[in-house]
N, C-alpha and C positions, 0 to 999 in steps of 0.2 A: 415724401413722395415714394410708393413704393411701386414695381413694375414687375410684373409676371408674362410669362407668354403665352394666348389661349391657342395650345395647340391644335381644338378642333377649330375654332374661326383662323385659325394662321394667324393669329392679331397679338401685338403687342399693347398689353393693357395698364395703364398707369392710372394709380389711383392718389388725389390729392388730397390726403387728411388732416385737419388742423393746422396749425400753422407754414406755411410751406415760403421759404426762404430763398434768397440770391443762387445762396450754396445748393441747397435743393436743385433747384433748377440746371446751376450749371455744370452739376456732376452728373446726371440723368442719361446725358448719350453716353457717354465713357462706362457709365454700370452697363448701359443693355448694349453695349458690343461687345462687352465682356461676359452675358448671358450663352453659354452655350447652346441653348435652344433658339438663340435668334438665327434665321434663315434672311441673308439679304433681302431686299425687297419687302418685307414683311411690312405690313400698315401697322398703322400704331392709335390706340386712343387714349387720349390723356382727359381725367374728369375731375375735374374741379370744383363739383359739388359739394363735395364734402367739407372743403376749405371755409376755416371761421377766420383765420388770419392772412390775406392775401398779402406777402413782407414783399412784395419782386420790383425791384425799382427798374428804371428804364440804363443803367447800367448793368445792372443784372440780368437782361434783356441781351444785349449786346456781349456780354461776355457768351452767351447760352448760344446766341448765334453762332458767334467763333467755336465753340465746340461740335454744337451741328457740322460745321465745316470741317475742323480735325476730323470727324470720327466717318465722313459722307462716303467713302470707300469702301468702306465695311461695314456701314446699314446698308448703301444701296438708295436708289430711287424709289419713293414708295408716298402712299396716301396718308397722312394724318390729321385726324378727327378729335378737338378740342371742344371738348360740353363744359359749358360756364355754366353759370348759378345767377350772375347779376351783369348791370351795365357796365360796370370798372372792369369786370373780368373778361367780357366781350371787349371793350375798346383795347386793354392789353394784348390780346389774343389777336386781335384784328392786327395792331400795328404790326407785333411783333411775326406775325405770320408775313405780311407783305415783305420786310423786310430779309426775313428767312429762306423762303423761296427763290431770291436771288443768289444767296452763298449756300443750297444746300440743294440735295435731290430731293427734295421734300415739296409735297405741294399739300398745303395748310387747308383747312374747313373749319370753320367755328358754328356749333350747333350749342342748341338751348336744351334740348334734350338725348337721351341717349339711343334711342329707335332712329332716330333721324342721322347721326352720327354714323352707328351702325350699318344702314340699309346706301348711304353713300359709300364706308369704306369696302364694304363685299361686293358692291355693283362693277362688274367688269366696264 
């Protein structure tokens, strides 16, 4: 998993390539608070397209949460937009977003493509 920040969309953009792991996942908030170009608030999209090894067990779910929550002072309340590839990667995104949403200022979207992603995180 690697994450940049698109300065002109304001958007923090993770992109998920090949095998993407527990550890992947739950070091992810801890790197982009540490991004000096992250501005609180800032949406995020994470895409998952690219993934041929999806490793993320529903522990490593749960630990990803808890870090969501250490780090939710210093992201900030903000929109984030998850573009999946297949059904397993939807139903993960789905739980794990439900669950998210309660311990984080995060409020989750799961899209199938990335215009659709997009055109919800810019929409005021």
């Amino acid at each position: 998993m690697i994450h940049n920040i698109d300065k002109i969309n304001g958007i923090i953009v993770v992109r998920c390539i090949g095998r993407v792991t527990n550890e992947d996942l739950v070091s992810l908030p801890e790197r982009i608070i540490e991004d000096p170009d992250l501005v609180p608030g800032m949406p995020g999209l994470t895409d998952y397209t690219e993934t041929t090894d999806y490793a993320i067990t529903a522990e490593g779910v749960e630990l990803y949460i808890q870090a969501l929550a250490r780090t939710r002072s210093k992201r900030g309340p903000a929109k984030s937009a998850i573009i999946v590839a297949d059904d397993v990667q939807y139903g993960m995104s789905r739980m794990s977003a439900a669950i998210a949403e309660n311990k984080s200022h995060l409020e989750f979207k799961t899209f199938r493509d990335r215009a659709s992603a997009l055109t919800w995180l810019l929409e005021t």
